[in-house]
C-alpha positions in Angstrom: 12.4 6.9 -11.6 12.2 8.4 -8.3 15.8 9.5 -6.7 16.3 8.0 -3.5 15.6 9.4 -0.2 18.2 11.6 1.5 17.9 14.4 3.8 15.9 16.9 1.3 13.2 14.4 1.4 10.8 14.8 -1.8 7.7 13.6 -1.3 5.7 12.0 -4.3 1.9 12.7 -4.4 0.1 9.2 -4.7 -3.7 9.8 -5.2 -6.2 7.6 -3.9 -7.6 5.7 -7.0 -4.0 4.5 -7.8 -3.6 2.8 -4.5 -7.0 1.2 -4.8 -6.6 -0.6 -7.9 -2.7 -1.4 -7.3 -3.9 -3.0 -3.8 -7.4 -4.2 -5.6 -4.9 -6.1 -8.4 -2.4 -7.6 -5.7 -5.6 -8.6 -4.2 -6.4 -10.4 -7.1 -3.0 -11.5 -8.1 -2.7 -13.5 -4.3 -5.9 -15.3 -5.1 -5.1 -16.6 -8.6 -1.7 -18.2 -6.8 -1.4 -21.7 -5.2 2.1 -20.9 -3.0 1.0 -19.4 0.8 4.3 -17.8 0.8 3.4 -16.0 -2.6 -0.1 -14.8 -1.2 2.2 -13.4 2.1 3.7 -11.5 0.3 1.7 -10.1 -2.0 -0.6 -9.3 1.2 1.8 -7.4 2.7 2.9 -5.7 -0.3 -1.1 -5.0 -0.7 -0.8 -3.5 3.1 2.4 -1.2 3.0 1.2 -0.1 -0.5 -2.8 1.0 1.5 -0.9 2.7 4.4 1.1 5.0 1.5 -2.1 6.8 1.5 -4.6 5.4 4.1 -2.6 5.5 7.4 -3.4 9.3 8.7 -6.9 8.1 8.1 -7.3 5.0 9.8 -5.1 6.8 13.0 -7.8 9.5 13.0 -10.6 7.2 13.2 -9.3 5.2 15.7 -8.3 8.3 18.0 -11.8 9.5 17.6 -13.6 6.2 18.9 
């Protein structure tokens, strides 16, 4: 279990490949439901869970264009 955040921040490393089949199986999981308000949420869990890892990237690339 990871101990809650507090001023001596520890950061967990979360690698690439982890985040791509977590988002790939929420992906999956939102189409395989009926409820919109189930897909929603599972979309934006897929999102925040992406940016973990993804977000310096996509920054840099759209600072460089």
């Amino acid at each position: 279990m990871v101990e809650p955040v507090s001023d001596d921040i520890e950061y967990e490393e979360i690698h690439s490949d982890e985040v791509d089949r977590v988002v790939a199986a929420l992906e999956e999981l939102g189409a395989s439901v009926a409820s919109e308000t189930i897909q929603a949420i599972l979309e934006e869990a897929a999102t925040s869970i992406y940016y973990l890892v993804y977000e310096d990237e996509d920054e840099n690339t759209t600072a460089a264009a």
